[in-house]
C-alpha beads as a LAMMPS data file, in Angstrom:
LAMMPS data file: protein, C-alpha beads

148 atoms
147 bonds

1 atom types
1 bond types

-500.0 500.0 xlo xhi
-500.0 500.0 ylo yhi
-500.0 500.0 zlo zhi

Masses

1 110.0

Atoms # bond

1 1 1 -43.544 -73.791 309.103
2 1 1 -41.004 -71.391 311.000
3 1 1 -43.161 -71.813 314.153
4 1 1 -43.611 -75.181 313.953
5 1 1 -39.903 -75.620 313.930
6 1 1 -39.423 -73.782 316.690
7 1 1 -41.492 -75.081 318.720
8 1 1 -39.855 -78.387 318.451
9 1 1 -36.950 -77.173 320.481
10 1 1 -38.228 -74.484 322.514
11 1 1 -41.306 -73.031 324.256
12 1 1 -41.567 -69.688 325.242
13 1 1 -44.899 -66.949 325.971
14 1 1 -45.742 -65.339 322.511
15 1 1 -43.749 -67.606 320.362
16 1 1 -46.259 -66.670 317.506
17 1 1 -45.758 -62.903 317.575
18 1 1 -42.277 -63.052 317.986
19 1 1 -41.953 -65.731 314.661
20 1 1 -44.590 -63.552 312.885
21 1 1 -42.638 -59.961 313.419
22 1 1 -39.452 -61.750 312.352
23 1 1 -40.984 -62.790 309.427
24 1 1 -42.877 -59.393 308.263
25 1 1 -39.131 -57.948 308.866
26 1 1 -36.882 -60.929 306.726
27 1 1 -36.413 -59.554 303.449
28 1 1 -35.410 -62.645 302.333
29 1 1 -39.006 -64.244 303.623
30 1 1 -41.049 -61.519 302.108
31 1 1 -40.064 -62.156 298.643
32 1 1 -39.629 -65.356 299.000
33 1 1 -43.379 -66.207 300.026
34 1 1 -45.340 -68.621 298.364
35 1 1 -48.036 -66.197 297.052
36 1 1 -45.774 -63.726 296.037
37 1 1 -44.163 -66.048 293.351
38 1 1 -45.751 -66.919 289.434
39 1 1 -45.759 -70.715 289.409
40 1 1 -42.574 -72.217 287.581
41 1 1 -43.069 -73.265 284.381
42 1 1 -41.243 -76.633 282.375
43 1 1 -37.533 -76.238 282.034
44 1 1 -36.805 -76.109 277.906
45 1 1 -33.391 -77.303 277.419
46 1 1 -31.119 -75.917 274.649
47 1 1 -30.671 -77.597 271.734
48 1 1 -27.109 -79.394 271.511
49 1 1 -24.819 -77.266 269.746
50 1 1 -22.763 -78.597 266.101
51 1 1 -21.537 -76.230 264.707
52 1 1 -18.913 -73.311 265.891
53 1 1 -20.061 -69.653 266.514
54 1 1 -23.863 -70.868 264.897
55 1 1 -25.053 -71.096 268.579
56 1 1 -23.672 -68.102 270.959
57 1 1 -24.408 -66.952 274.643
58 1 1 -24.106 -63.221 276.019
59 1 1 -24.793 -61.567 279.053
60 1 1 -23.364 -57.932 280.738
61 1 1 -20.306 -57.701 283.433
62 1 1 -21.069 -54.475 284.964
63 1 1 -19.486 -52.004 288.445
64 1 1 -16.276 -52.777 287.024
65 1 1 -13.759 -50.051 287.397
66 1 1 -13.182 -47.366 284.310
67 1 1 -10.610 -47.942 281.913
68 1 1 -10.600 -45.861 279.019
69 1 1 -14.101 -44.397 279.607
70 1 1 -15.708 -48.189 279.428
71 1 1 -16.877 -49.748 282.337
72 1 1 -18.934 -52.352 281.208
73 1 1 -18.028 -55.760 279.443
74 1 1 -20.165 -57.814 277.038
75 1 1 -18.814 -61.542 276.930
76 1 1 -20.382 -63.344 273.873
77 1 1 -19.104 -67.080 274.270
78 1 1 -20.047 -69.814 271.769
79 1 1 -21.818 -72.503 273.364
80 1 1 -20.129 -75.450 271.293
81 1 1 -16.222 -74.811 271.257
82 1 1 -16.698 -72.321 274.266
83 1 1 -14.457 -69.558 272.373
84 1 1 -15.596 -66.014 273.953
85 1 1 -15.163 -62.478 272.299
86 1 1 -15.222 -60.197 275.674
87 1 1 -16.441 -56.187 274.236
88 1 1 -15.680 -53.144 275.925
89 1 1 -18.719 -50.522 276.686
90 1 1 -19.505 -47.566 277.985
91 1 1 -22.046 -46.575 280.337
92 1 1 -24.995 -45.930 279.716
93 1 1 -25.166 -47.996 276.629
94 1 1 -28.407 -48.724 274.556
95 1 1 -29.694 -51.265 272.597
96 1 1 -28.800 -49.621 269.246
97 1 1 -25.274 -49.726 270.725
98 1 1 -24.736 -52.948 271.828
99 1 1 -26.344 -54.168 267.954
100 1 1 -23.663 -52.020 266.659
101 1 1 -20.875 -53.860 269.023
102 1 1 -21.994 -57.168 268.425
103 1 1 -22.442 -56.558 264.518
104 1 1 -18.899 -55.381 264.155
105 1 1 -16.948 -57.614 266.689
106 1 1 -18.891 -61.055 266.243
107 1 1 -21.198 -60.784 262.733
108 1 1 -18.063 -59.606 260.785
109 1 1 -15.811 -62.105 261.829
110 1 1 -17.932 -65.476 262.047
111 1 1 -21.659 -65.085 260.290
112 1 1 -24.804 -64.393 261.864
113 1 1 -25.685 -66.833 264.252
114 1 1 -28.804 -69.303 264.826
115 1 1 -29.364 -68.890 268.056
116 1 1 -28.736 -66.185 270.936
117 1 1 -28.951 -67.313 274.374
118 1 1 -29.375 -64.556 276.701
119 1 1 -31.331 -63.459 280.058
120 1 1 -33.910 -61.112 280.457
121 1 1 -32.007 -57.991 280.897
122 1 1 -34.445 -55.405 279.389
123 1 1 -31.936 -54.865 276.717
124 1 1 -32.469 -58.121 275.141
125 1 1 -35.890 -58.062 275.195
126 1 1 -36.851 -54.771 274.040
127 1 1 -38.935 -54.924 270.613
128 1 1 -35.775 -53.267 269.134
129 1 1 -33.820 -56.592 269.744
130 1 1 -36.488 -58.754 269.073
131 1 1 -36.975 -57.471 265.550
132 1 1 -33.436 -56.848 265.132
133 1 1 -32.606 -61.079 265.410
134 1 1 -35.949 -61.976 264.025
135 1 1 -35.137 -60.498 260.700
136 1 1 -32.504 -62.756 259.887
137 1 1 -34.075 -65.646 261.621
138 1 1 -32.084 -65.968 264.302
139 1 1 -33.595 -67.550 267.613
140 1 1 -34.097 -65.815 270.578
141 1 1 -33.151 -67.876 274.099
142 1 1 -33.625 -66.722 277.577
143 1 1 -31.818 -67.975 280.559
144 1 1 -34.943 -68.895 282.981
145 1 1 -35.480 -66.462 286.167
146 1 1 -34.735 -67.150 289.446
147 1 1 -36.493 -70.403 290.911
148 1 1 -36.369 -70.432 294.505

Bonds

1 1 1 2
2 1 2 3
3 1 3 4
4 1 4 5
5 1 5 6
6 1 6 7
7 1 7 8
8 1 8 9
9 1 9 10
10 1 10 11
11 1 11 12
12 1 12 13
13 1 13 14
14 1 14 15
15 1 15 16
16 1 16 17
17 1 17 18
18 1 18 19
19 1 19 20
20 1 20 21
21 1 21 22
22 1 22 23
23 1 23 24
24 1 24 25
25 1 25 26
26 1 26 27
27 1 27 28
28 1 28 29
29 1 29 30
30 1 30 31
31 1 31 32
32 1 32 33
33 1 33 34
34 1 34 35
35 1 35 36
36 1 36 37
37 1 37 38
38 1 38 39
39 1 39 40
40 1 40 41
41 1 41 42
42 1 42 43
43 1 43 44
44 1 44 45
45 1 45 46
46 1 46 47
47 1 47 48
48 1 48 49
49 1 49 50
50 1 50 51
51 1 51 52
52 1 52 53
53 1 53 54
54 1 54 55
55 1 55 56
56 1 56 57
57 1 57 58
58 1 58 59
59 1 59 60
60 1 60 61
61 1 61 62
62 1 62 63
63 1 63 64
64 1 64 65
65 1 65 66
66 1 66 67
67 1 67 68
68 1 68 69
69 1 69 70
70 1 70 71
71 1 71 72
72 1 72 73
73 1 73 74
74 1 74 75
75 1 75 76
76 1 76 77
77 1 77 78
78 1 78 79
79 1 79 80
80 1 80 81
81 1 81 82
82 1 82 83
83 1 83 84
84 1 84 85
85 1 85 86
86 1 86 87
87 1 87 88
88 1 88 89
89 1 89 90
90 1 90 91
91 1 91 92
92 1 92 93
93 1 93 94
94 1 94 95
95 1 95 96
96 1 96 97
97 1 97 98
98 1 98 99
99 1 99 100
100 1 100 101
101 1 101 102
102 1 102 103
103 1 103 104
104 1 104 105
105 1 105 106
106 1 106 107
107 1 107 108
108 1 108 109
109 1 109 110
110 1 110 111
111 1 111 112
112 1 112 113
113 1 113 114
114 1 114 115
115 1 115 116
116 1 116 117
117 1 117 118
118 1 118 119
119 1 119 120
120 1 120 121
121 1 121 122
122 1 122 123
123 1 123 124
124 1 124 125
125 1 125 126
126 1 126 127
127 1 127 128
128 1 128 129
129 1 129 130
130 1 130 131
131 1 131 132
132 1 132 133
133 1 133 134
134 1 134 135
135 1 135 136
136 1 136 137
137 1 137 138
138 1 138 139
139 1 139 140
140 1 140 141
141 1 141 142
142 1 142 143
143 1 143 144
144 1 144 145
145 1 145 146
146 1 146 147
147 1 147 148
């Protein structure tokens, strides 16, 4: 595709080898490439939201500078009145750790919820996490990967 594009515009001796060597060097192109890539599966939507704190989504801020030994933020924002709790960590944290944060900043003040959205940080899908929300019955979400 590269070459023919090229070659629309401009003609010069080795065109191929020079488009190929580029290519084997991009980055960008290498993990990009077709072949490289699981095929996409459906979107799922998320359900609507009706009810406040039932339905909540969290992900990690991290690299942020230290301030009282925690350098690491855990925003937990619920999806339907978009209200967000914003919990302070330290590095390294563990999954045991962040259970213990989200029990006592978000559990004690507004119920377990019915849904977790989340993405696929290792952390939220350990077995440890899994068993910890499926227990209660709450469901598990994940944010779908990157789709070039």
């Amino acid at each position: 595709m590269t070459l023919h594009r090229l070659r629309a515009d401009f003609h010069f001796p080795m065109d191929r080898e020079v488009v190929q060597d580029f290519v084997r060097s991009c980055e960008v192109c290498q993990r990009n490439k077709s072949e490289h890539l699981h095929p996409e599966g459906l979107l799922q939507p998320l359900d609507v939201p009706t009810m406040v704190w039932a339905d909540v989504a969290m992900d990690f801020v991290e690299a942020l500078p230290k301030l009282n030994g925690k350098t690491v933020i855990l925003p937990i924002v619920d999806c339907f009145s978009k209200a967000a709790h914003f919990i302070a960590l330290s590095h390294p944290y563990t999954a045991t750790s962040v259970a213990r944060a989200f029990f006592a900043e978000i559990v004690r003040l507004h119920g377990i919820p019915s849904s977790v959205v989340s993405d696929r940080d290792p952390m939220f899908t350990s077995p440890f996490w899994q068993e910890l929300f499926k227990l209660p019955g709450v469901k598990l979400c994940f944010t779908s990967a990157f789709h070039p």
